[in-house]
C-alpha positions as CSV (number, residue, x, y, z in Angstrom):
1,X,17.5,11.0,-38.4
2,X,17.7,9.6,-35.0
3,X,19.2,6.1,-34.2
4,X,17.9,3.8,-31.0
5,X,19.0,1.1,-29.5
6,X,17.1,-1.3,-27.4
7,X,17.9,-1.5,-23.8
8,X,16.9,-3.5,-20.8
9,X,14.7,-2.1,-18.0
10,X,15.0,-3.7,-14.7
11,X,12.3,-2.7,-12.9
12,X,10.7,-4.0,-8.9
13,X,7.9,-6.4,-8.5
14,X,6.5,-7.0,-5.9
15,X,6.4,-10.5,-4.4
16,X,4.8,-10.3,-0.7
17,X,4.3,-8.1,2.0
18,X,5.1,-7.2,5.7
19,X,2.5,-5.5,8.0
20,X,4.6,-2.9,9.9
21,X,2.3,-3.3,12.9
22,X,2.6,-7.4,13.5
23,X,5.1,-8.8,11.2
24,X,3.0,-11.0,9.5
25,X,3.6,-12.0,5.9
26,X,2.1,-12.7,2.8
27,X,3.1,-13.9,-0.5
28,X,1.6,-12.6,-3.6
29,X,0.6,-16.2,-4.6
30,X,-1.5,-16.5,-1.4
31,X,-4.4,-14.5,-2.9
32,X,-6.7,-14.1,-0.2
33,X,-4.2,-13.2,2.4
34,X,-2.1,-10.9,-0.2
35,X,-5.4,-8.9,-1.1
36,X,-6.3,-7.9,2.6
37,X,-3.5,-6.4,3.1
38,X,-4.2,-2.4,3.2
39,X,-1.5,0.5,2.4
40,X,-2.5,3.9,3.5
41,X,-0.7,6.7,2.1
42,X,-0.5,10.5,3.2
43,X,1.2,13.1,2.5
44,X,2.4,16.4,4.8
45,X,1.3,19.8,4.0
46,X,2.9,22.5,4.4
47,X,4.0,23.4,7.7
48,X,3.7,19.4,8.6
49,X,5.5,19.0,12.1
50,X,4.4,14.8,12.4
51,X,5.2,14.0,8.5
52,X,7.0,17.2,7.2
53,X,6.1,19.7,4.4
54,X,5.2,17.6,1.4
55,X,7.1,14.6,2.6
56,X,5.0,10.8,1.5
57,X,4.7,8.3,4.3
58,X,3.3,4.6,4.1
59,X,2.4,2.0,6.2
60,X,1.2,-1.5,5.5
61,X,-0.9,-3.0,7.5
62,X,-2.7,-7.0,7.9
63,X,-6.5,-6.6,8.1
64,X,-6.2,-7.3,11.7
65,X,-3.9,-4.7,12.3
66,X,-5.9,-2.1,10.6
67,X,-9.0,-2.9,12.3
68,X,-6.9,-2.7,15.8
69,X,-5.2,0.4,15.0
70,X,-8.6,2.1,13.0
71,X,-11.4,0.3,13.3
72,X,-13.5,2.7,16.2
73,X,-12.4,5.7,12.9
74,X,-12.8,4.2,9.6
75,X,-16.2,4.5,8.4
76,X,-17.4,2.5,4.9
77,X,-18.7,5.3,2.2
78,X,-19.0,2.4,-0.9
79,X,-19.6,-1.2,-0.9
80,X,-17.2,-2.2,-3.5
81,X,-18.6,-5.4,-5.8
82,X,-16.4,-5.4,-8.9
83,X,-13.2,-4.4,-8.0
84,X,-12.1,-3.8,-11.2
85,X,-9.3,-5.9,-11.8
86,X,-7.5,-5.2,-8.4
């Protein structure tokens, strides 16, 4: 027979966000501002030099920002109407 205890899990949540480009700011209670917020995500492959062989790099970055920084590269490939529960 096994015996359990319960046991508290602390565990992060996240309450706003920093564009590492500008500095700006936003809380999770300010919706509009929160949700166009975008985090890109990549990781190296093997034989990386720039990020390093599977090694996970992030940015955030305000809508602004990401249009500055990508907008001549980023191309739209779905128009997203129910984001489904993002």
């Amino acid at each position: 027979m096994k015996h359990y205890k319960e046991v508290m899990v602390h565990k992060d949540e996240l309450i706003a966000i920093t564009c590492n480009r500008c500095g700006k700011k936003a809380e999770v209670d300010d919706i509009e501002s929160f949700n166009n917020f975008q985090t890109i995500t990549a990781i190296g492959a093997y034989g990386s030099e720039l990020i390093g062989d599977m090694r996970k790099v992030e940015v955030d970055l305000c809508e602004h920002c990401f249009d500055a920084a990508l907008g001549p590269y980023w191309r739209v490939v779905e128009e997203c109407v129910d984001m489904g529960g993002m």
